[in-house]
N, C-alpha and C positions, 0 to 999 in steps of 0.2 A: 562482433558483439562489443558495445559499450556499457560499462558498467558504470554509475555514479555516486560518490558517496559524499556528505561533510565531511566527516571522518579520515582522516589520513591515516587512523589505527586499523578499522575497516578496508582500506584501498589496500596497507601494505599485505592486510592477510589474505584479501581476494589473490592477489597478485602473486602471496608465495604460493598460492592452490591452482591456478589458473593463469599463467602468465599470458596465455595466448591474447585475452581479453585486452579491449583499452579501458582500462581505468580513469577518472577522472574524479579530481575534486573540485566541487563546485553544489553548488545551493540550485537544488530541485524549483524553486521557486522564482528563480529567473536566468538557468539553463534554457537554450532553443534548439533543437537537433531539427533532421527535416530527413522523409526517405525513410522513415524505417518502418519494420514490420511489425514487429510486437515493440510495446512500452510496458514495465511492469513499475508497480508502488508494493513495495511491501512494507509494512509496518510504519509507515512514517506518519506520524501522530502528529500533527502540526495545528495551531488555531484556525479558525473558518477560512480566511481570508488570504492565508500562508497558504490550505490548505486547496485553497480554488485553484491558486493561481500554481502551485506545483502539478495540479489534474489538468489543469488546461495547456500549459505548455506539453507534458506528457502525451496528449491527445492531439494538441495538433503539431505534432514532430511526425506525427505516421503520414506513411502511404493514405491514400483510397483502399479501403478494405483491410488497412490495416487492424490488430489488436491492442485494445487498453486493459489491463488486468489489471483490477490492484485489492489486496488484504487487506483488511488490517482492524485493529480494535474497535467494537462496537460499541456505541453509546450505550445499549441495554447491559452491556458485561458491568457497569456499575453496582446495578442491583440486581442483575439476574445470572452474572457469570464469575469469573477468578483470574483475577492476576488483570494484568496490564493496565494501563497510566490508570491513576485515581484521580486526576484533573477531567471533568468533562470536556473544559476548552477545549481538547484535543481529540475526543471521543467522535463520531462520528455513525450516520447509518448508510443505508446504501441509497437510499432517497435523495440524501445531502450528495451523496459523491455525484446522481446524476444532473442534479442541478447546480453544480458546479459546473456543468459541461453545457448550459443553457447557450445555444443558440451558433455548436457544431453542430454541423449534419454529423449525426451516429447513428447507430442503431445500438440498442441496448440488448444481448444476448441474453444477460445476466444478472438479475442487483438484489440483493438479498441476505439477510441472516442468515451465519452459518454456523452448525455448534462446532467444536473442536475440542477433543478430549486431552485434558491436562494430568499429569499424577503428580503427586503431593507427600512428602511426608505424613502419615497418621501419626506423628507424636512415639509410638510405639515400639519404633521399631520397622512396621510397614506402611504401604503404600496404599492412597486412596484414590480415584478417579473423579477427578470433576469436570464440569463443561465452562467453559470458555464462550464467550460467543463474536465473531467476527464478522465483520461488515466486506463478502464479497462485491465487485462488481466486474463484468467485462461487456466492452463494447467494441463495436466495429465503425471506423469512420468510414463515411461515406464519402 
């Protein structure tokens, strides 16, 4: 397993949790791996173009038959959900992640809005639940 992060704060906590992992720091955006099975994104909120070229390299580091998975904040969570980045630039649907991957053979498993339930202080004293909503996708390259 390789994990990647900017983060050096991120890499040292992976690392106290999970040492077996190789860790690496380096920018999603112009990392190349090659050979692997699954590639995962999670949360990484990046501009359009940041944001292509971290999915594209992710995609094509796999195998033939490999997986691309990746989460994260949906452009509808603006007005329709709770919490994560309030910059659009970085928002994103699951349309956009597949056409980022314009013109790998994939196949597309998966792309879609996903709700995800949040709780929240009520002010009160208790706890409220609200929806979230994130931009799944997974695919298979061919």
């Amino acid at each position: 397993v390789t994990a990647l992060d900017f983060s050096q704060v991120a890499l040292d906590k992976g690392a106290a949790i999970a040492p077996e992992i190789n860790w690496l720091r380096t920018d999603a955006t112009t990392w190349r791996g090659s050979d692997y099975d699954l590639t995962l994104i999670a949360y990484l909120q990046l501009p359009a173009d940041q944001r292509r070229a971290a999915n594209r390299n992710a995609v094509e580091s796999l195998r033939r038959g490999g997986t691309f998975l990746l989460i994260a904040h949906d452009s509808s969570n603006l007005s329709e959900g709770t919490g994560g980045p309030q910059d659009p630039d970085v928002l994103m649907s699951a349309e956009d992640v597949v056409a980022d991957l314009e013109g790998i053979e994939i196949d597309v498993v998966r792309a879609e809005r996903v709700p995800r339930t949040v709780t929240a202080d009520d002010g009160h004293g208790g706890e409220i639940t609200q929806t979230a909503w994130d931009c799944l996708v997974r695919v298979t390259r061919r």
